[in-house]
ROFI-933398 format. One record per atom (N, C-alpha, C, O): x, y, z. Coordinates in pm, 1 decimal, always signed. Layout:
ROFI-933398
+----------+----------+----------+
!       px !       py !       pz !
+----------+----------+----------+
!        X !        Y !        Z !
...
+----------+----------+----------+
end
This chain:
ROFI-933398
+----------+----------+----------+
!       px !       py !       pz !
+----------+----------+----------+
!   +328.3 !   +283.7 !  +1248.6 !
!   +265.4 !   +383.1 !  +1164.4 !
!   +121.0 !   +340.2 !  +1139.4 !
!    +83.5 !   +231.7 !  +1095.0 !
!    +57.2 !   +430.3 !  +1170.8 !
!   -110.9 !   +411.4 !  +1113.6 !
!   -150.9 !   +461.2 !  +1031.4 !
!   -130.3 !   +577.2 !   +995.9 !
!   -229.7 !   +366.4 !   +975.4 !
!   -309.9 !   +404.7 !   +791.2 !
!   -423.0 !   +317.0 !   +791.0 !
!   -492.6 !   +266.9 !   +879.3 !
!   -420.1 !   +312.2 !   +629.9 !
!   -569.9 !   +223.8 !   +619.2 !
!   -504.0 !   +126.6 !   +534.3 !
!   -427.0 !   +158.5 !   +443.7 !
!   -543.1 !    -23.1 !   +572.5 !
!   -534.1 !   -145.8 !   +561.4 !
!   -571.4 !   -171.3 !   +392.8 !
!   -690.6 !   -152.2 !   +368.7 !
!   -512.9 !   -199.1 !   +310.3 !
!   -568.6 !   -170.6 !   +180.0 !
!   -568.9 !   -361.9 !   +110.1 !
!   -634.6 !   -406.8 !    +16.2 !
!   -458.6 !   -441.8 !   +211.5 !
!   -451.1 !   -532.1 !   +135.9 !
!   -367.8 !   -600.3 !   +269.2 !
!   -285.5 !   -534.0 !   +332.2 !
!   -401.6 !   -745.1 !   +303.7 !
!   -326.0 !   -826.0 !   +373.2 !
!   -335.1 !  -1014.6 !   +258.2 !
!   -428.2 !  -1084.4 !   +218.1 !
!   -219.8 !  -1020.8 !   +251.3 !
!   -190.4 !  -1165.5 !   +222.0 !
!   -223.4 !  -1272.7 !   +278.7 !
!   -261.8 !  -1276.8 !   +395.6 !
!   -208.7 !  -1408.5 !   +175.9 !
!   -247.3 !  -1513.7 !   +286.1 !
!    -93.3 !  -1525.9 !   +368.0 !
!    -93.0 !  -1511.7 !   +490.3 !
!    +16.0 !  -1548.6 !   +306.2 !
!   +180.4 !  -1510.4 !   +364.6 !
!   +167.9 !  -1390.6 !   +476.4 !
!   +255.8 !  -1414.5 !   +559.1 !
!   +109.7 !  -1294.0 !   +507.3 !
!   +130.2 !  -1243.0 !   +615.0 !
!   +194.1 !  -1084.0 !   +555.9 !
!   +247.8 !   -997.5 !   +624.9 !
!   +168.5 !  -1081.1 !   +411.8 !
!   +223.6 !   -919.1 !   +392.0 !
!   +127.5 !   -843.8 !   +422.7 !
!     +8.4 !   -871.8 !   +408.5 !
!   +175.7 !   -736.2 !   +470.0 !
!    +40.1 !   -613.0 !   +451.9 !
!    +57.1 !   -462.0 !   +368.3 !
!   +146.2 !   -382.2 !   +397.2 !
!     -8.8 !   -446.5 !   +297.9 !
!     -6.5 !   -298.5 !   +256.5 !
!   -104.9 !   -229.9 !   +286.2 !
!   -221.0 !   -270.7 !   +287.3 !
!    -58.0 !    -90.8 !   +319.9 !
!   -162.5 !    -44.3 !   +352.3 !
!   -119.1 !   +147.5 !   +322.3 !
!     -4.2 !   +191.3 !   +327.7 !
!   -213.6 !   +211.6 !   +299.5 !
!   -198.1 !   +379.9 !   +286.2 !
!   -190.7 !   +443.6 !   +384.4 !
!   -268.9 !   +463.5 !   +477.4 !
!    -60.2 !   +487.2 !   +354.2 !
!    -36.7 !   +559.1 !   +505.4 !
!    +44.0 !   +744.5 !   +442.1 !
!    +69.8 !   +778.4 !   +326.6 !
!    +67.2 !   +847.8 !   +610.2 !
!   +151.2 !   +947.9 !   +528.4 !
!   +252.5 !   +925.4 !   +531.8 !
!   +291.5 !   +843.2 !   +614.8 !
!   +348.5 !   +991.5 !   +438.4 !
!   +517.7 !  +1001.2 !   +473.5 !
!   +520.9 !  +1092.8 !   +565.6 !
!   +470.4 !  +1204.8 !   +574.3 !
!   +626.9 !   +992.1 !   +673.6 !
!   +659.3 !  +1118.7 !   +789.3 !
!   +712.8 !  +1226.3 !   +759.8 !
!   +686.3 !  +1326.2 !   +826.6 !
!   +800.6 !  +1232.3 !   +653.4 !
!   +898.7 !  +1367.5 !   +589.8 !
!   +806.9 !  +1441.0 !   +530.8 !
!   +785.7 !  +1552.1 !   +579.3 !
!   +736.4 !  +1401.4 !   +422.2 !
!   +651.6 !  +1523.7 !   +348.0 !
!   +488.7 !  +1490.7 !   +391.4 !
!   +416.6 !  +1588.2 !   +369.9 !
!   +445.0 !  +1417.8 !   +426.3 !
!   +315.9 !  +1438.1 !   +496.5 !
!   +216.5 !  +1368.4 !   +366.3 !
!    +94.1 !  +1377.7 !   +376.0 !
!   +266.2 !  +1313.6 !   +271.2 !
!   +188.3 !  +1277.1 !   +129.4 !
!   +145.2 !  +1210.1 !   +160.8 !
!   +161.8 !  +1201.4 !   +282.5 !
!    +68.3 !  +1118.0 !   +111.1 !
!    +18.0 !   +949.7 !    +65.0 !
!   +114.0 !   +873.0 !     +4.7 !
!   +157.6 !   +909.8 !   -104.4 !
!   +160.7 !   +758.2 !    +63.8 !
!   +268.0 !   +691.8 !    +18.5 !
!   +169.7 !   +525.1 !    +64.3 !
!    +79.7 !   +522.9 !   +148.3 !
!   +218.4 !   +400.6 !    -16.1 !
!   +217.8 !   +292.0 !    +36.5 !
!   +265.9 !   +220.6 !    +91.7 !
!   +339.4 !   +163.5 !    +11.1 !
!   +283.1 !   +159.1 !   +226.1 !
!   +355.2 !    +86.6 !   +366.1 !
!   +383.3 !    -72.8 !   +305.9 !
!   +284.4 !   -145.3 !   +294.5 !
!   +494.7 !   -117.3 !   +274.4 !
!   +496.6 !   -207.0 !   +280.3 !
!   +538.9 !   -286.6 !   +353.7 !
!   +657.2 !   -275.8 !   +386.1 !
!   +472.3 !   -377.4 !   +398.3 !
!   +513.1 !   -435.5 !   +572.4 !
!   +539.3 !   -591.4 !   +549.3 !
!   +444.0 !   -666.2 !   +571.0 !
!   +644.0 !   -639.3 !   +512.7 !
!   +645.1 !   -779.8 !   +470.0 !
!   +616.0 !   -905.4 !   +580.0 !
!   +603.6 !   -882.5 !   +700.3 !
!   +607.8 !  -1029.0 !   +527.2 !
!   +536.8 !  -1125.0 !   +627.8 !
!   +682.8 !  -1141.2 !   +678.7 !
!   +778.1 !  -1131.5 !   +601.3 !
!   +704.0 !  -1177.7 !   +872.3 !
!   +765.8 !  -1159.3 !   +992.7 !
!   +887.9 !  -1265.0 !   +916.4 !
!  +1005.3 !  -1234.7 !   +937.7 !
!   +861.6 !  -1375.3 !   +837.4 !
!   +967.9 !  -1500.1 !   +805.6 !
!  +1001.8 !  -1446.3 !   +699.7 !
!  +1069.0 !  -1528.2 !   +637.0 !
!   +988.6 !  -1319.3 !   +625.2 !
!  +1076.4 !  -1320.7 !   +464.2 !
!  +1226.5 !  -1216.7 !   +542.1 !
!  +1340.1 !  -1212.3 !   +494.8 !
!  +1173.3 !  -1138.6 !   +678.9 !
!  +1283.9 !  -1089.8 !   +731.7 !
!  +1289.4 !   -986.5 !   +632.2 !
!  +1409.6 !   -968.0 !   +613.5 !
!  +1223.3 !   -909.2 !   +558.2 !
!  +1226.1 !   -792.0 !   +499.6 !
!  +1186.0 !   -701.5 !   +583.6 !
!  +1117.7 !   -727.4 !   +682.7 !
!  +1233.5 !   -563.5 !   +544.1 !
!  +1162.8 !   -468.4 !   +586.3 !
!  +1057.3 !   -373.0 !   +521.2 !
!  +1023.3 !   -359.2 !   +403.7 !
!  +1018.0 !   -313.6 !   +633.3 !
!   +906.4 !   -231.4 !   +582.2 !
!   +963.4 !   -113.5 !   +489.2 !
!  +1072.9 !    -58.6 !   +501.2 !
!   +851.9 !    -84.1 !   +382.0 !
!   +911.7 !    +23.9 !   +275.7 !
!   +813.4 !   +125.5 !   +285.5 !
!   +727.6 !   +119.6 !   +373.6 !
!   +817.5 !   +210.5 !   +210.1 !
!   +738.3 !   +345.4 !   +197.7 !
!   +736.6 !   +338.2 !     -5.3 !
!   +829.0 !   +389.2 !    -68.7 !
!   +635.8 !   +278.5 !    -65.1 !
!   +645.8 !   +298.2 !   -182.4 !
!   +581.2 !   +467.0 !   -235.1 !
!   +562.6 !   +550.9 !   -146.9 !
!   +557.1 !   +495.2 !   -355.1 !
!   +526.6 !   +639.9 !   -389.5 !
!   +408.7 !   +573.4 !   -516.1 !
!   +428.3 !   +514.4 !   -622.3 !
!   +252.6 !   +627.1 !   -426.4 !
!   +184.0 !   +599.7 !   -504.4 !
!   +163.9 !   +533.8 !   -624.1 !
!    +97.6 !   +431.5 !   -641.8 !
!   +247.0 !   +621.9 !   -733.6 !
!   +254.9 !   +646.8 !   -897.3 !
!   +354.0 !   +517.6 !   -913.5 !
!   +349.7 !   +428.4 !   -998.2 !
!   +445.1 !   +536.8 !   -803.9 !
!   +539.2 !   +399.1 !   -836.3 !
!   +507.1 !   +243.2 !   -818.6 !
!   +561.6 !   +149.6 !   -877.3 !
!   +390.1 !   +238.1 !   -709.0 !
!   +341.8 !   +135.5 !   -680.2 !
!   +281.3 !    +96.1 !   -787.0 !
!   +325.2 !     +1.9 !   -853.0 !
!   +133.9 !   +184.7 !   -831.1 !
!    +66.3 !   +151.8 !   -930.0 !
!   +144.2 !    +94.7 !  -1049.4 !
!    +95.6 !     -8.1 !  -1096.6 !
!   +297.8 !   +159.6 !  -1129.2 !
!   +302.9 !   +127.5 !  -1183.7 !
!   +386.2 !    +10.2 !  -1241.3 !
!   +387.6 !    -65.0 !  -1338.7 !
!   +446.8 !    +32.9 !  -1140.6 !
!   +603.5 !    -91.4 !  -1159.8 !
!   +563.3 !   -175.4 !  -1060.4 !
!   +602.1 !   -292.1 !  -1054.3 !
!   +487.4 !   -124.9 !   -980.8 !
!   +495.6 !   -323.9 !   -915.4 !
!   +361.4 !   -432.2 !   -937.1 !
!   +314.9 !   -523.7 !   -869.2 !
!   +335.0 !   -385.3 !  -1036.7 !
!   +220.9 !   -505.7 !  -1080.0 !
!    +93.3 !   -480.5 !  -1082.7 !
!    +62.5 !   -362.9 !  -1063.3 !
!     -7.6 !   -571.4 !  -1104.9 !
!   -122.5 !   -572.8 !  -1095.0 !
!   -199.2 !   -678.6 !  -1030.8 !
!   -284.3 !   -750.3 !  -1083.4 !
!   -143.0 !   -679.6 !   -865.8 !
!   -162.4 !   -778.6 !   -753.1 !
!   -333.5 !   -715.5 !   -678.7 !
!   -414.7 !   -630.0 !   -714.1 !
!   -328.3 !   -770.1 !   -613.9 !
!   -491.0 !   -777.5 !   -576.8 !
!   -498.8 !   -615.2 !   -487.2 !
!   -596.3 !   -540.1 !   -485.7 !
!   -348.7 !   -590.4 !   -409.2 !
!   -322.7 !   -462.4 !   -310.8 !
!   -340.5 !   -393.9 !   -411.7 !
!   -376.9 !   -279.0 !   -386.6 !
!   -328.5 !   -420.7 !   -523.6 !
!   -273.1 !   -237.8 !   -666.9 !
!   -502.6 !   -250.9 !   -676.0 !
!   -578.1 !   -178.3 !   -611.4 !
!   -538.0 !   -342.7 !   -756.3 !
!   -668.4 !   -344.5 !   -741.0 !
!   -739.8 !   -312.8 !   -602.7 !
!   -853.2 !   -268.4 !   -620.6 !
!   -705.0 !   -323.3 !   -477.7 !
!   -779.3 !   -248.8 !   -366.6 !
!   -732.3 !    -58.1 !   -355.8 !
!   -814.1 !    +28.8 !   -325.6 !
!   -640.4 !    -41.6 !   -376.5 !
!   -568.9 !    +88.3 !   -400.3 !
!   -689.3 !   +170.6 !   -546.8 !
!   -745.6 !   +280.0 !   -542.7 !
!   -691.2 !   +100.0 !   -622.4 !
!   -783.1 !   +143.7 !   -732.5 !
!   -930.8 !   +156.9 !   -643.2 !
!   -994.6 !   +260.3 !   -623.0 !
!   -955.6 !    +48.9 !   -607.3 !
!  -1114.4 !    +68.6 !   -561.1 !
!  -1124.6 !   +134.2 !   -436.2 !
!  -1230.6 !   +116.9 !   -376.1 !
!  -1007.0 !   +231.7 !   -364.1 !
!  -1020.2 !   +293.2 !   -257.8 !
!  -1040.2 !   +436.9 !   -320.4 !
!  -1136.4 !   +505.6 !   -286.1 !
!   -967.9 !   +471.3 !   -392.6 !
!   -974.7 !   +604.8 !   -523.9 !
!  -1087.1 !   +610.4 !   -555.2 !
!  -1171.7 !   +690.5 !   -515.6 !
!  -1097.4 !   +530.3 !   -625.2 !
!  -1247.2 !   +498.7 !   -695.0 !
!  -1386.4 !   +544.7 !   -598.3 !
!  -1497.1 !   +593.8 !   -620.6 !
!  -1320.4 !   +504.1 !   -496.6 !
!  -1469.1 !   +570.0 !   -410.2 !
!  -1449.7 !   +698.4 !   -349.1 !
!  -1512.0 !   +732.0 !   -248.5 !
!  -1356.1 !   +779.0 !   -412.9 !
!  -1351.6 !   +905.5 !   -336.6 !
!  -1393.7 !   +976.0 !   -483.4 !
!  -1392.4 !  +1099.0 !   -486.0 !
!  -1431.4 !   +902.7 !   -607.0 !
!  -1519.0 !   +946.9 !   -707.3 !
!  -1637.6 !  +1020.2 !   -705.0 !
!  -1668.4 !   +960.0 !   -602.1 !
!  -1699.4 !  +1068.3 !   -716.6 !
!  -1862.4 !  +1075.2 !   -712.4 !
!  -1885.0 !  +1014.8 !   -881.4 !
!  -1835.5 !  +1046.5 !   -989.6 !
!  -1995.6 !   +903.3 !   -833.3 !
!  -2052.1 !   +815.3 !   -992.1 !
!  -2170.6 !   +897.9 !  -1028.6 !
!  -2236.0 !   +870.9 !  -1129.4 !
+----------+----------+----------+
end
């Protein structure tokens, strides 16, 4: 799946903004590092932002918004 790269770890996770194949939205890809043996998720914007923290990916997600602002 292709999107835009919003956040890579030093561990090897990546998140990044991508669409949902089903509804075509903005959702976040979560692509875990190859040794945790997780899989990739599809988080929901509103859900990312709010329940999973305030990690450096939730702060690049803010400053990607942020520039579709006009200041």
């Amino acid at each position: 799946m292709t999107g835009r790269t919003l956040y890579e770890s030093a561990n090897g996770d990546i998140w990044r903004l991508v669409r949902d194949p089903n509804t075509g939205g903005p959702v976040v890809e979560h692509q875990p590092n190859a040794n945790s043996g997780g899989r990739t998720s599809l988080i929901e914007i509103g859900h990312f932002l709010r329940a999973e923290g305030n990690g450096p990916q939730h702060q690049a997600l803010l400053a990607l918004i942020g520039t579709l602002v006009e200041g």
